[in-house]
C-alpha positions as CSV (number, residue, x, y, z in Angstrom):
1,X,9.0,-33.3,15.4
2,X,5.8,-31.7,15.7
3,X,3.8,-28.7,13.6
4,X,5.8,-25.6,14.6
5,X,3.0,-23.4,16.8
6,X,0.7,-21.2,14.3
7,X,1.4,-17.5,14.4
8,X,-1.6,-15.0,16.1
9,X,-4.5,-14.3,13.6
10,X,-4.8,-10.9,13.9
11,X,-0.8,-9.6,13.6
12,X,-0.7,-12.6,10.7
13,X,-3.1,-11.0,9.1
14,X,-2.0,-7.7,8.9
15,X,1.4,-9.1,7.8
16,X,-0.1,-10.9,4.9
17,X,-2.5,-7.9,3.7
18,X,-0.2,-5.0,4.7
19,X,0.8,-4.8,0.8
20,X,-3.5,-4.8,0.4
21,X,-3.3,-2.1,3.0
22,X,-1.4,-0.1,1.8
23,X,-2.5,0.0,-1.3
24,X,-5.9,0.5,0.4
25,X,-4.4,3.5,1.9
26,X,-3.1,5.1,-0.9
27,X,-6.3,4.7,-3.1
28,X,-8.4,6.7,-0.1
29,X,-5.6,9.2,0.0
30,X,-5.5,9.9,-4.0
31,X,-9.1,10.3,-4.7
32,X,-10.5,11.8,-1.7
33,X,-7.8,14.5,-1.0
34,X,-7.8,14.9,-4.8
35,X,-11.6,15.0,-4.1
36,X,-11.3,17.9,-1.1
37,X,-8.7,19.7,-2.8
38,X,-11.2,20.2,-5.7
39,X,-13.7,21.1,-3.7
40,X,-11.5,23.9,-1.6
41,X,-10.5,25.3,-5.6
42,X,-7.0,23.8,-4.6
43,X,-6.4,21.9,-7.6
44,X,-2.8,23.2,-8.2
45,X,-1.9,21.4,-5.2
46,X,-3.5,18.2,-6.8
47,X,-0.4,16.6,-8.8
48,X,1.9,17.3,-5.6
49,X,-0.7,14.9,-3.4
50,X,-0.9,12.0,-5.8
51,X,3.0,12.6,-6.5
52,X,3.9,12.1,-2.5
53,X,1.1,9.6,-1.9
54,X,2.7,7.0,-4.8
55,X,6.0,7.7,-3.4
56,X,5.4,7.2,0.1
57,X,3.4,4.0,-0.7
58,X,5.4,2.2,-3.6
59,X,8.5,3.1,-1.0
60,X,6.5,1.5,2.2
61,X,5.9,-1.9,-0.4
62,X,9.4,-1.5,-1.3
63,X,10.7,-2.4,1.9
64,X,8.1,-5.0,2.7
65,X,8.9,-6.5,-0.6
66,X,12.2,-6.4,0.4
67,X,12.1,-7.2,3.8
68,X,9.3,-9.0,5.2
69,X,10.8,-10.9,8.0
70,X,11.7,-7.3,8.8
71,X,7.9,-6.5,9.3
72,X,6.8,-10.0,10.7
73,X,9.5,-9.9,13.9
74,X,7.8,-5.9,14.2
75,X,4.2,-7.6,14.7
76,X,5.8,-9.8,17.2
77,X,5.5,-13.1,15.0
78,X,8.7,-13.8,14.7
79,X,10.0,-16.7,11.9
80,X,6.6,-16.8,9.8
81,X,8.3,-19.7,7.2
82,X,9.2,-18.9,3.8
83,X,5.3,-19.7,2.2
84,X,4.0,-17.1,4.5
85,X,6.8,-14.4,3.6
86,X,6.4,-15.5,0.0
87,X,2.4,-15.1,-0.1
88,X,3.2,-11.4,1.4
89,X,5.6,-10.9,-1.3
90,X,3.4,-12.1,-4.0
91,X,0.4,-9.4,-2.5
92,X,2.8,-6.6,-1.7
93,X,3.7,-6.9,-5.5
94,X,0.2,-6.8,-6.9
95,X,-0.5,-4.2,-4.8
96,X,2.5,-2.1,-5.9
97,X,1.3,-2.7,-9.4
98,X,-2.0,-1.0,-8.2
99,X,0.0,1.8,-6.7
100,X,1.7,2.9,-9.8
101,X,-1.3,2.2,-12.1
102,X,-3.2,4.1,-9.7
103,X,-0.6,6.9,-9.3
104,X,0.0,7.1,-13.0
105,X,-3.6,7.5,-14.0
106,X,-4.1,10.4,-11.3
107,X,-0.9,12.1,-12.6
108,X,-1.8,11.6,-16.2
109,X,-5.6,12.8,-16.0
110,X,-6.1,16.7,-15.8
111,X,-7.0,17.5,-12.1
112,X,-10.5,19.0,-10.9
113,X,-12.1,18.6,-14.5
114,X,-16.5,19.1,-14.3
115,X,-18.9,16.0,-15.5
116,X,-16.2,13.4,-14.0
């Protein structure tokens, strides 16, 4: 009975941060389309942005909350062992947190507003 075989670095480590990434993603996505749509005097279209982006992210760590053996066996890693898939969890959740205080504030705050 030997160590089971360690898991690729790279596709490990995108499993473990996707929740980071994501979250990653949706932060660029809020502020600097919020940012361009400013810029281009399309602030009605503000709200709608930060409204999809929070959706589509909170729904993407959602399913990797949900799922994350899903995700692994998509990265090719296979059984990843339940501290792995619970450390995912534990970052997916913190970074869903971030989504919707993220979202909220962006949604809350008038859009497009001089001296911020």
């Amino acid at each position: 009975m030997g160590r089971p075989p360690e898991p690729p670095v790279i596709p490990f480590l995108v499993f473990l941060m996707a929740g980071p990434l994501i979250w990653a993603v949706h932060f660029a996505v809020l502020y600097g389309g919020h940012t361009l749509l400013c810029a281009a005097a399309l602030d009605m279209w503000a709200k709608p942005l930060v409204a999809a982006a929070t959706i589509l992210a909170g729904l993407a760590i959602l399913a990797l909350l949900h799922r994350p053996d899903v995700w692994a066996r998509r990265l090719g890693l296979g059984a990843v062992g339940p501290y792995r898939t619970d450390l995912a969890r534990l970052l997916a959740a913190l970074s869903g947190l971030a989504v919707l205080w993220g979202g909220a504030t962006a949604l809350v705050l008038t859009a497009c507003v001089g001296g911020r």
